[in-house]
C-alpha positions as CSV (number, residue, x, y, z in Angstrom):
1,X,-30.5,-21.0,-24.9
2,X,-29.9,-20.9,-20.9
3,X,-26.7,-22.8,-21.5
4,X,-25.3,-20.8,-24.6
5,X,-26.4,-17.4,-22.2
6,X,-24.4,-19.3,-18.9
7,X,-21.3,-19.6,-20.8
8,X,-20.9,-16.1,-21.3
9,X,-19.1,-15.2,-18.0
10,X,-15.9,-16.5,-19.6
11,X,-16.9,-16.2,-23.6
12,X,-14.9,-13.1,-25.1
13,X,-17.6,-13.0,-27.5
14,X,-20.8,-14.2,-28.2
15,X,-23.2,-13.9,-30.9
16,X,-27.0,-14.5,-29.7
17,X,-29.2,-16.8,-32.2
18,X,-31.8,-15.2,-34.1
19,X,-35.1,-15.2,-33.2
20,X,-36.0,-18.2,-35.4
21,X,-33.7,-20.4,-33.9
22,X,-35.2,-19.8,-30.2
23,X,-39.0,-19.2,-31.4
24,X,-41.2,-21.2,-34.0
25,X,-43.9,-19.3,-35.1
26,X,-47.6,-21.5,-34.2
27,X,-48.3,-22.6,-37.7
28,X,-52.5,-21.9,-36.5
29,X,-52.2,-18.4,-36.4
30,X,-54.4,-16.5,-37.8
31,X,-53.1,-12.7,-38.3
32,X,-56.2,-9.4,-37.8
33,X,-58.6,-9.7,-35.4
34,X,-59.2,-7.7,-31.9
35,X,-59.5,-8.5,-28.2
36,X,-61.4,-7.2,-25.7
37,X,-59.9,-7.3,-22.1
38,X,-61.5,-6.3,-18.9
39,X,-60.0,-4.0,-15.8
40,X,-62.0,-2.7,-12.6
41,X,-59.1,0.1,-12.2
42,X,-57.8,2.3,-15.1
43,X,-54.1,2.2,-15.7
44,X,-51.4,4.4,-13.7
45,X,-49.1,5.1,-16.2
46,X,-47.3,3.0,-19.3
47,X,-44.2,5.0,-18.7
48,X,-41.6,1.9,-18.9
49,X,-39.4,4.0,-16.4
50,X,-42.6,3.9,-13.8
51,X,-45.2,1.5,-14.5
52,X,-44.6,-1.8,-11.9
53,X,-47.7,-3.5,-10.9
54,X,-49.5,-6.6,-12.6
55,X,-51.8,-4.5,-14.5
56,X,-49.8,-2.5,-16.8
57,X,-46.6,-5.1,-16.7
58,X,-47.4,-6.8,-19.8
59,X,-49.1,-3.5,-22.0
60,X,-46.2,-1.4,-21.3
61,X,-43.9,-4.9,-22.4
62,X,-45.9,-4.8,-25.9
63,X,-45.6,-0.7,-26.7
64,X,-41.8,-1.4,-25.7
65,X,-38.7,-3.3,-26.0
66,X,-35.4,-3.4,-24.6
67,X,-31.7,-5.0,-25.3
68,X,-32.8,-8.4,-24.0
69,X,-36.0,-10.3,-24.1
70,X,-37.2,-13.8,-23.4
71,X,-38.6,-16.4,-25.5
72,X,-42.2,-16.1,-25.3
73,X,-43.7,-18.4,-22.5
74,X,-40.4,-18.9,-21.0
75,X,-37.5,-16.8,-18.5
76,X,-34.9,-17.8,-21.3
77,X,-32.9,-14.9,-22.5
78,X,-33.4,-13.8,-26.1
79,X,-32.0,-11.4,-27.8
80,X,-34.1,-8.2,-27.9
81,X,-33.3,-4.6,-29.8
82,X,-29.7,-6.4,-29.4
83,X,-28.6,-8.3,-31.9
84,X,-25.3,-9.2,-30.2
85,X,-23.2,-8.2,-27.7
86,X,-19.7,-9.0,-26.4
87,X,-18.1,-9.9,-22.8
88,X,-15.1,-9.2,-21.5
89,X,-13.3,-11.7,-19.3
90,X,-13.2,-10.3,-16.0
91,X,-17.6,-9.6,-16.4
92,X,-17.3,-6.1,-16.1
93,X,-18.0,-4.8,-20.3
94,X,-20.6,-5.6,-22.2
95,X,-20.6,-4.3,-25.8
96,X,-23.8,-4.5,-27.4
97,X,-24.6,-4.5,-31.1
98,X,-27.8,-2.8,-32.2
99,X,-30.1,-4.3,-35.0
100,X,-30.5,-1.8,-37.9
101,X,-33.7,-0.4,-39.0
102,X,-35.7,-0.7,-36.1
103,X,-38.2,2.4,-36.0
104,X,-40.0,3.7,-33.2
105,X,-43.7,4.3,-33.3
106,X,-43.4,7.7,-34.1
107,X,-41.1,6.8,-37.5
108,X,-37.6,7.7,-36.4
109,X,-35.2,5.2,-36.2
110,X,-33.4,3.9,-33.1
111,X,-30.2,4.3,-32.3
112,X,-27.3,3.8,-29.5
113,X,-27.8,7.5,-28.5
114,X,-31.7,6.4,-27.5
115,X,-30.4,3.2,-25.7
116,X,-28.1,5.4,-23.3
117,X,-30.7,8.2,-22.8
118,X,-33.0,5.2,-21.6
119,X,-30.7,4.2,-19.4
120,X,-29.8,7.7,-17.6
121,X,-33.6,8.8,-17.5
122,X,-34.6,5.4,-15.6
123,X,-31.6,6.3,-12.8
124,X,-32.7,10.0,-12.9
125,X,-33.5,10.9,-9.3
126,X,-35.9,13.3,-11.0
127,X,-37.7,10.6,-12.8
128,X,-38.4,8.4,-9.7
129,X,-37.8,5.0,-11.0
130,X,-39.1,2.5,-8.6
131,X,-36.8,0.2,-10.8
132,X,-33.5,2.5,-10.7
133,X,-31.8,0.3,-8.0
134,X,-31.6,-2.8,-10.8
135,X,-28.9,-0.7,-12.5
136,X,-26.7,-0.3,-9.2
137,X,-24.2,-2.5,-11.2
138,X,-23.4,0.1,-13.7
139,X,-20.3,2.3,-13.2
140,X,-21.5,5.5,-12.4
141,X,-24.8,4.4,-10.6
142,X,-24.1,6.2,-7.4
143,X,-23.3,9.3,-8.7
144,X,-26.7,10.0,-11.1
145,X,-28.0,9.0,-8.6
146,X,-27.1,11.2,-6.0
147,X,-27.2,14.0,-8.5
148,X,-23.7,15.0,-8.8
149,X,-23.2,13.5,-12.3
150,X,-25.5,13.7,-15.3
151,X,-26.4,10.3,-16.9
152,X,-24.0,7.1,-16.4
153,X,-20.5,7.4,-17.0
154,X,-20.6,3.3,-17.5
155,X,-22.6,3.5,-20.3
156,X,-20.8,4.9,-23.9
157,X,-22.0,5.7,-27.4
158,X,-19.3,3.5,-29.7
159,X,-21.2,4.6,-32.5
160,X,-24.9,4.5,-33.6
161,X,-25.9,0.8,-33.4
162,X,-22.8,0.4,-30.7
163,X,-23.7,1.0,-27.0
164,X,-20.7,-0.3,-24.3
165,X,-21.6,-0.7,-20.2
166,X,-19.2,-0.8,-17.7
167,X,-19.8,-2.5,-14.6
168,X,-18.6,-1.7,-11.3
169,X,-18.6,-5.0,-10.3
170,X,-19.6,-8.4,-11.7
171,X,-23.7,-8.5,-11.8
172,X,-24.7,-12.3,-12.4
173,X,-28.0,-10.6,-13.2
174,X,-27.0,-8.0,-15.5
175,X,-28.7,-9.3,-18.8
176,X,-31.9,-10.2,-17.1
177,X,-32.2,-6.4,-16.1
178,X,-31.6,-5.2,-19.5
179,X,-34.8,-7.6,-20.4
180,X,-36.8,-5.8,-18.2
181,X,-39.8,-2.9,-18.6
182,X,-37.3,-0.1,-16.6
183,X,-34.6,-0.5,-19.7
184,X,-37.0,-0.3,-22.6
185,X,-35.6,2.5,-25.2
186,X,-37.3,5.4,-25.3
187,X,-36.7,8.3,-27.6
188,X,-36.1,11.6,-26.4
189,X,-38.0,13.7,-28.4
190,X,-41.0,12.0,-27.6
191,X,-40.2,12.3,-23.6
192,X,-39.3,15.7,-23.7
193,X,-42.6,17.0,-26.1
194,X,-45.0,14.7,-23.6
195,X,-43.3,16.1,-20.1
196,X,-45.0,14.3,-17.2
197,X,-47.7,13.2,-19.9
198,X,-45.1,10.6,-21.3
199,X,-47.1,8.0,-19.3
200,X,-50.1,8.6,-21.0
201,X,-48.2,9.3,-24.9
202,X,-46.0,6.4,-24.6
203,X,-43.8,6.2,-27.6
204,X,-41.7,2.8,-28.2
205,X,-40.1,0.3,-30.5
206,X,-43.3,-2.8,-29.3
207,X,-45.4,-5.0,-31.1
208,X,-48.2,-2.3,-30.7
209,X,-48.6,1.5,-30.4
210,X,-51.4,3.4,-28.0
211,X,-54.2,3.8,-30.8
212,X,-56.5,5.8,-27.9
213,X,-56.7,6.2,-23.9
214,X,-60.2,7.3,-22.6
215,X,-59.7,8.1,-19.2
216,X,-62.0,5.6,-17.3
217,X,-63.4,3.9,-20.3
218,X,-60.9,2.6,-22.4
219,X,-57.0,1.9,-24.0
220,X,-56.9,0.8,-28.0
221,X,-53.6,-0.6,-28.8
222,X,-53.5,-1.0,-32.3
223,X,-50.4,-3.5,-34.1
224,X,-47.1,-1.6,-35.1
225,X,-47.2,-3.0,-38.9
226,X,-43.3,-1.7,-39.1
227,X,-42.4,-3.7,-36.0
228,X,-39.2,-5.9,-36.4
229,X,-39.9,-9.0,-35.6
230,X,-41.4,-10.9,-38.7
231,X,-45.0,-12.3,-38.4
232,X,-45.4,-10.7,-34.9
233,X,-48.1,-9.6,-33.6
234,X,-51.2,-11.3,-34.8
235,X,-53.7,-9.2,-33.6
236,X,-54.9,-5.8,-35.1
237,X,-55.8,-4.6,-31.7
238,X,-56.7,-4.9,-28.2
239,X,-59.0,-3.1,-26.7
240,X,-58.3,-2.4,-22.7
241,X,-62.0,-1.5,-21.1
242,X,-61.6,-0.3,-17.6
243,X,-64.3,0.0,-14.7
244,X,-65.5,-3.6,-15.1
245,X,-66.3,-5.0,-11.6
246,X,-64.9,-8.8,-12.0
247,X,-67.9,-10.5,-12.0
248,X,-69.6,-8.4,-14.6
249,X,-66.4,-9.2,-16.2
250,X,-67.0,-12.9,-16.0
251,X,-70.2,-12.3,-17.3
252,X,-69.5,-10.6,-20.0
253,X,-66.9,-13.8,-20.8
254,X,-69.7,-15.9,-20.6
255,X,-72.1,-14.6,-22.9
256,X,-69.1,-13.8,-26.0
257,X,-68.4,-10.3,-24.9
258,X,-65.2,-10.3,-23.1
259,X,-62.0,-12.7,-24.3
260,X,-59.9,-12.0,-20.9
261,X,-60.8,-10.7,-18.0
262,X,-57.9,-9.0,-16.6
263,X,-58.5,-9.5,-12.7
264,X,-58.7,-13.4,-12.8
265,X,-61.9,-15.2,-12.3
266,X,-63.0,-13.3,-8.9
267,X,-62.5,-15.7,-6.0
268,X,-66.4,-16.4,-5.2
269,X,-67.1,-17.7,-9.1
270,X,-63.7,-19.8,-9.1
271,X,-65.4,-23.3,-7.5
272,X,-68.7,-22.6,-9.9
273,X,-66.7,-22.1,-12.8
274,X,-64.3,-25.0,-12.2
275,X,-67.1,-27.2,-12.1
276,X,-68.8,-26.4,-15.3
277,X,-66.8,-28.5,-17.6
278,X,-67.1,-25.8,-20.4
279,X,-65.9,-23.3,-18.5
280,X,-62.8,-25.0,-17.1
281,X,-61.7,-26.1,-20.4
282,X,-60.6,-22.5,-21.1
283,X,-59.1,-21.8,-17.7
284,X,-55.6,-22.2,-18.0
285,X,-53.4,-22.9,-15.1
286,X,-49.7,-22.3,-14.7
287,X,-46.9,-21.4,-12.0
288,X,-45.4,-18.1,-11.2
289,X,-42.0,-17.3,-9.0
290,X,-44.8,-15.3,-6.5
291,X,-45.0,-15.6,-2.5
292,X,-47.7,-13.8,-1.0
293,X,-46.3,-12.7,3.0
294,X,-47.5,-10.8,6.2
295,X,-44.9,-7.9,6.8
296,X,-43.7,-6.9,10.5
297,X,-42.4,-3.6,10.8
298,X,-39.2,-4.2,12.7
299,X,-38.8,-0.6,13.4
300,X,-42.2,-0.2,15.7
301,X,-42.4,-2.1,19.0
302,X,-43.1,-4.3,19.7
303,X,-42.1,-6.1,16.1
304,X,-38.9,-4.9,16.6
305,X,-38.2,-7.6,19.2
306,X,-37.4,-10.9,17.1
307,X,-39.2,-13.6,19.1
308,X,-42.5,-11.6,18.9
309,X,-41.9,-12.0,15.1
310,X,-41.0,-16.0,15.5
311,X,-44.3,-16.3,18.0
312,X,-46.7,-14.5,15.2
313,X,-44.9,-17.1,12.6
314,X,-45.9,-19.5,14.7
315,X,-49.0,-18.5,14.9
316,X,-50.7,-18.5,11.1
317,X,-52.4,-21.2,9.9
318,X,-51.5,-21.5,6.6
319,X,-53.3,-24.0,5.3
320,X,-56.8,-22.5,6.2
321,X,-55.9,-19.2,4.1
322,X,-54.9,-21.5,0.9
323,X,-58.8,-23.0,1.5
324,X,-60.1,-19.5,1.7
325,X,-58.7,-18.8,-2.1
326,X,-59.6,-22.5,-3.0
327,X,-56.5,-24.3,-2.8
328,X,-54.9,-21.8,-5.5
329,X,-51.8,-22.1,-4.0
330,X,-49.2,-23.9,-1.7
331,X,-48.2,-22.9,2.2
332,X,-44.9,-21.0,2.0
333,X,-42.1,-21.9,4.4
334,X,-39.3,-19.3,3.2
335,X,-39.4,-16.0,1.1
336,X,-38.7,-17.8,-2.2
337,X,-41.0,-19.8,-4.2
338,X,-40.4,-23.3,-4.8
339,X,-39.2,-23.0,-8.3
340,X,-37.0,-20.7,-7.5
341,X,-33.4,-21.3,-8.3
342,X,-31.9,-20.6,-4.4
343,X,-34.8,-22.4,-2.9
344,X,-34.1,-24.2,0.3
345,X,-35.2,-27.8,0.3
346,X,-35.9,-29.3,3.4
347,X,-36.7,-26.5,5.2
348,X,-40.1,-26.8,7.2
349,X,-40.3,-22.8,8.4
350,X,-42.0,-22.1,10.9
351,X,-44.6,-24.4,11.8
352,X,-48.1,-23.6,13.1
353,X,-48.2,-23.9,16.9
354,X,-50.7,-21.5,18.6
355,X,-49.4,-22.7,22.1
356,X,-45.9,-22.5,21.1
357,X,-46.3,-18.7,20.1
358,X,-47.9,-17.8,23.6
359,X,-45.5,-19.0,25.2
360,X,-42.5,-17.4,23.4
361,X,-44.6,-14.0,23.3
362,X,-45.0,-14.4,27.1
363,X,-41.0,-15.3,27.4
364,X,-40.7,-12.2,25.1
365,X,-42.9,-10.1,27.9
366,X,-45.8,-10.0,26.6
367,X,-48.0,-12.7,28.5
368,X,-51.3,-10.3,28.0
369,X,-50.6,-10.0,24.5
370,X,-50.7,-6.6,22.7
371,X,-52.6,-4.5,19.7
372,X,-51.7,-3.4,16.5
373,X,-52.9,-2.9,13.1
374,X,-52.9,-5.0,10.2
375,X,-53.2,-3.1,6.4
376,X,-54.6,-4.8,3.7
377,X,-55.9,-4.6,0.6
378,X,-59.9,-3.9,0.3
379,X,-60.6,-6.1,-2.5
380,X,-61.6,-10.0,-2.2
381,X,-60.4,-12.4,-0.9
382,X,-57.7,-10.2,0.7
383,X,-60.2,-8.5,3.2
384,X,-61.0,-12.6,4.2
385,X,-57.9,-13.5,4.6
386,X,-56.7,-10.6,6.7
387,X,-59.3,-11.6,8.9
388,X,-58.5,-15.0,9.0
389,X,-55.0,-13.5,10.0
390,X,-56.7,-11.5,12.8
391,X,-58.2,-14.8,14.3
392,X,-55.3,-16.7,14.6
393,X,-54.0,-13.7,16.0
394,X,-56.6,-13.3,18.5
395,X,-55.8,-16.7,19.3
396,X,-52.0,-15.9,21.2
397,X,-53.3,-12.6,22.4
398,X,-52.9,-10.0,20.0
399,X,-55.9,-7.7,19.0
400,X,-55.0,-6.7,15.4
401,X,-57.2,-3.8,14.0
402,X,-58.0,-4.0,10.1
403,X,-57.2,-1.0,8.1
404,X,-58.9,-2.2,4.9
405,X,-57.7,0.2,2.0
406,X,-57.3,0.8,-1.4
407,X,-54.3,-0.5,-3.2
408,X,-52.6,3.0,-3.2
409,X,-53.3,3.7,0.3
410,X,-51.8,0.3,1.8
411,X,-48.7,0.7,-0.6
412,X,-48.1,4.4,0.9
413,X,-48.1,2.9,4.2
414,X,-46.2,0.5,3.6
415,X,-43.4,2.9,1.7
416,X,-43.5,5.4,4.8
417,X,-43.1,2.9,7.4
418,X,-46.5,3.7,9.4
419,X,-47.9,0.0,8.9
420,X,-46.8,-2.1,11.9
421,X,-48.3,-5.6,9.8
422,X,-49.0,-5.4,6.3
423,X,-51.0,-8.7,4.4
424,X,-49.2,-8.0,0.5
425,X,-52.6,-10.1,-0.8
426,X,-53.0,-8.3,-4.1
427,X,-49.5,-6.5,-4.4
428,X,-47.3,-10.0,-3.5
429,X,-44.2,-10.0,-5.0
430,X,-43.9,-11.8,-8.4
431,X,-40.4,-12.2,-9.4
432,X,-39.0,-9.4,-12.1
433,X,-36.6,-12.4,-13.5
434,X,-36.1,-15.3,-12.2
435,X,-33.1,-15.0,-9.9
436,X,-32.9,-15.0,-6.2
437,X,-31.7,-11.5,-5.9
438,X,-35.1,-10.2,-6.8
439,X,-37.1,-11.2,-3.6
440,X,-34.1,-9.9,-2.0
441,X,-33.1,-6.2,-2.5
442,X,-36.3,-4.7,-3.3
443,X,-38.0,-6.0,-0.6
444,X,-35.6,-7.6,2.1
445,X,-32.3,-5.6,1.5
446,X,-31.8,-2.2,3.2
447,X,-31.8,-0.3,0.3
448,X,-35.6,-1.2,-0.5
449,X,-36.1,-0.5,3.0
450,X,-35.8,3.6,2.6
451,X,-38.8,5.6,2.5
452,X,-41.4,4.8,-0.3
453,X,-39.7,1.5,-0.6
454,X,-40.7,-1.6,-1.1
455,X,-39.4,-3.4,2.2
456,X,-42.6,-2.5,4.0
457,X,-40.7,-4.3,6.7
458,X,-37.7,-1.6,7.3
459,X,-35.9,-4.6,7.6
460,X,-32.0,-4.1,7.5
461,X,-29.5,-6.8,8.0
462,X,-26.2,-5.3,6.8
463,X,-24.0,-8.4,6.9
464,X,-26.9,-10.2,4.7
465,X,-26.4,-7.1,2.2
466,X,-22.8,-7.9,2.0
467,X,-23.4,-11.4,1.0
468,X,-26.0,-10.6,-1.5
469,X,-23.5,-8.6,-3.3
470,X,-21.0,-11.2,-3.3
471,X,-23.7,-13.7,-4.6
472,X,-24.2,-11.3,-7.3
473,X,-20.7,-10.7,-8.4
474,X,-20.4,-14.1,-9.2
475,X,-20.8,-14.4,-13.1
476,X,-18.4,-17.2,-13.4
477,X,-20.8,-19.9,-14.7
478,X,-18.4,-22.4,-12.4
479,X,-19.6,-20.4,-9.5
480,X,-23.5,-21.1,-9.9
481,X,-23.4,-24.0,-7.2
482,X,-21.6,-21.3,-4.8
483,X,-24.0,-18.9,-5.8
484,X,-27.1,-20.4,-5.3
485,X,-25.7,-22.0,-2.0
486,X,-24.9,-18.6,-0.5
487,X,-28.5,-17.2,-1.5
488,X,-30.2,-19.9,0.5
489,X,-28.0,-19.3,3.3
490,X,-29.2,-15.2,2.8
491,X,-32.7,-16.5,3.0
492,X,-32.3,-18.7,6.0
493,X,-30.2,-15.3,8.0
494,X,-33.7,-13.9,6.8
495,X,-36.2,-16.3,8.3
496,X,-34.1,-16.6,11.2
497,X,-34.4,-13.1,11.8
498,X,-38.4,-13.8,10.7
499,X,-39.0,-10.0,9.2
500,X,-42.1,-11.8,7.6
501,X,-44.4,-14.2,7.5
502,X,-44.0,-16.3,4.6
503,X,-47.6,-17.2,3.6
504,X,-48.1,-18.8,0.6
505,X,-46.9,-19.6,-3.2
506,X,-50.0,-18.8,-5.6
507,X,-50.8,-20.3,-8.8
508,X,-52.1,-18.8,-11.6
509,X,-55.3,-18.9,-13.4
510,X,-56.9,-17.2,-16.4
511,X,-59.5,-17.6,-17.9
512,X,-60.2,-17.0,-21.7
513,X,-63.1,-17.1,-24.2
514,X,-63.0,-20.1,-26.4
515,X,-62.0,-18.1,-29.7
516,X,-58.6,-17.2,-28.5
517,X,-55.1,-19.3,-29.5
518,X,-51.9,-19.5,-28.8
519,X,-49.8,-21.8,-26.5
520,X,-51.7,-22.0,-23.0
521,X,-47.9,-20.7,-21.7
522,X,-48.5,-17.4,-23.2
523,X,-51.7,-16.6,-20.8
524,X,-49.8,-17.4,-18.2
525,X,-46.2,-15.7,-19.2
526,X,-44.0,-16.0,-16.4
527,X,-42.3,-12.3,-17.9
528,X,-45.4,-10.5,-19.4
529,X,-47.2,-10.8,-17.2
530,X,-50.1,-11.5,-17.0
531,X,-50.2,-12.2,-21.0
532,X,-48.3,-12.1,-23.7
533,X,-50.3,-10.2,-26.2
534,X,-47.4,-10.3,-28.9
535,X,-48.3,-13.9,-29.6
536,X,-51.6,-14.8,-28.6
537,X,-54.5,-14.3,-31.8
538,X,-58.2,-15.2,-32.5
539,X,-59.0,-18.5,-34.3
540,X,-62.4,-16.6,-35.7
């Protein structure tokens, strides 16, 4: 599939396979059943334009879908409410084919006209996308989103199973954004009767529909029997029960009540359950494209001198903060994970020297050290960490206050640029797709460094922008070695520059009861994350 999806950049046309030639359906699925999973915080929204944490990532994936998809388990492209699509030679038009019949939850069939609303709503500056900067690619982005043209010019109704987008420029990622939540297909009618409610009366083409939302209690998805993929989903609902504390979660898992507890298995129980056989044999481990990072704020002194960033690398013991979350994870030298394509080999980082980092802060002027304050996340182990971060700290000189907050709090912060350090424990950035450009402009490039964005550094190297775009424009398939050359050398401008400090790469690990089935990949979905509940059942 990667390879048939590569060769596009110089295919005039391509056909995608059908879903049976790219998924085999686990011949020990049982179809009915329901699952109950666990939350300590009720959902934000399931508005696919504006949900984008970890908690409502993978509900808002099964009420939705979008042109592309991935095979389930995987970051292969599939095809999605796309049946086909075609290329043009230069990379800049894509003509996409519509399957026929498919029917949104509310009965009416979909259509191209639906596909190019969805794609002018999410790049409405009225609708507030965090995700409307994927679609800068798209002719017309600028404009809608400055607000002197309505909708996208680049994106044209053939006729109704037709859509064609133009592209300003080549996007080497363009098919992995139209696979993600921010370009599910919405219909209209359903957006307009709803208003700002649409979050909370989400309509879509998914695996399941929104049965029920108690505010506080609970969400009921219930499966979409019309849905178009054959045989899919197996269950006849989940059920979504909000204000469990994670331990009383656990518990709950224990004794037959719970089947996944939706915040993980809460960092003090992790050793205890590891160690009871039983227990461990339905934890299931697997990788994600995450690195978790300390923010400096290059804009407020004295961060924004760059060797009293290099000195506080310097100065972070990373391998005592993987201990504190139980070895869960790997030290991180550079902004991308390991297994991401991009990844510098070789490189060491900055390596912990406490003595080192004096000195250079004292070179930089600041021999008696300074204070500041450090945000972070009030729920465990981020609260431990942080203060493990405020040791080592303490250790070259600098007094870092703790502003321990809620989630929401730490993320405003961040967005407005008041945070001088920020510890991203608990909002990390897992990749959106796994490409090298995503730990980039949303979080390193200038763009994601405007007010309420997500580079909580305001970090802004224009020349690193440029190459970022030039990485991205290459779509020629021959070009991949070039590309992924010039995207470790963005990274390595970045660490030179050291605008964070790269902490650590996280594993993942859920925990399930032992009547739920399904390939252990699907609990640990590197896309929905963090399950796929199209494709996981009961085996009771």
């Amino acid at each position: 599939m990667k390879k048939l999806l590569a060769s596009t950049a110089l295919a005039l046309a391509l056909t995608l396979p059908a879903m049976a030639q790219d998924y085999v359906p686990d011949p020990n699925a049982l179809s009915g059943g329901n699952i109950t999973v666990t939350y300590k915080d009720d959902v934000a929204t399931l508005d696919p334009a504006i949900g984008y944490d970890w908690q409502n990532w993978s509900m808002i994936k099964s009420l939705f879908d979008s042109l592309m998809d991935y095979v389930p388990g995987t970051t292969d492209l599939r095809p999605g409410l796309a049946e086909s699509y075609t290329m043009t030679e230069d990379g800049l038009t894509y003509t996409f084919k519509l399957r026929p019949g498919v029917l949104f939850h509310n009965g009416r069939e979909m259509t191209a006209e639906d596909v190019k609303y969805s794609l002018d709503r999410v790049t409405n500056p009225a609708t507030q996308s965090p995700g409307a900067g994927f679609f800068g690619s798209i002719a017309g982005f600028a404009e809608a989103m400055d607000g002197s043209a309505k909708g996208l010019s680049g994106v044209t109704v053939i006729d109704p199973l037709t859509v064609q987008i133009q592209l300003s420029r080549p996007d080497a990622t363009f098919l992995h954004v139209m696979a993600l939540n921010f370009s599910s297909v919405v219909p209209k009618e359903a957006v307009e009767a709803a208003g700002d409610d649409f979050g909370k009366m989400p309509v879509g083409t998914g695996a399941f529909s929104l049965a029920e939302w108690t505010i506080g209690q609970r969400l009921i998805f219930s499966k979409n029997a019309n849905y178009w993929r054959e045989g899919v989903p197996y269950l006849d609902s989940v059920t979504f029960e909000v204000g469990q504390e994670p331990v009383v979660a656990l518990l709950r898992l224990q004794n037959g009540e719970v089947d996944l507890p939706g915040d993980g298995i809460p960092p003090a129980k992790f050793t205890e359950v590891m160690a009871d056989p039983a227990q461990a044999a339905e934890v299931v481990e697997g990788g994600q494209l995450q690195t978790g990072y300390i923010t400096l704020n290059v804009t407020i002194p004295p961060f924004d001198n760059v060797a009293v960033r290099k000195a506080v690398n310097m100065a972070i013991n990373k391998d005592r903060i993987v201990q504190i979350i139980n070895g869960r994870a790997v030290p991180a030298t550079q902004p991308l994970p390991p297994s991401m394509p991009g990844y510098t080999e070789g490189y060491a980082g900055y390596a912990y020297d406490p003595e080192a980092a004096r000195a250079m802060l004292a070179e930089a002027g600041f021999s008696d050290g300074f204070e500041t304050d450090l945000y972070v996340m009030n729920t465990d182990p981020n609260p431990r960490i942080a203060q493990a971060i405020q040791q080592d700290l303490a250790a070259i000189g600098i007094s870092a206050n703790l502003q321990s907050l809620a989630q929401a709090n730490v993320i405003e912060a961040g967005g407005a640029g008041t945070a001088p350090m920020i510890w991203s424990g608990g909002m990390a950035w897992i990749a959106d797709f796994p490409d090298p450009s995503n730990f980039y402009g949303p979080i390193l490039g200038c763009g994601g460094a405007a007010e309420g964005g997500w580079n909580w550094s305001k970090y802004c190297n224009a020349d690193l922008d440029a190459m970022a775009v030039t990485a991205d424009s290459m779509a020629d398939p021959a070009q991949i070695a070039d590309r992924m050359k010039m995207w470790s050398d963005i990274y390595m401008g970045v660490m030179e520059d050291a605008p964070w400090v790269p902490v650590f790469n996280e594993q993942r690990f859920t925990m399930r009861s032992p009547r739920m089935g399904g390939d252990d990949s699907l609990y640990v979905d590197p896309v929905s994350i963090p399950v796929n509940y199209d494709y996981v059942y009961v085996t009771e």
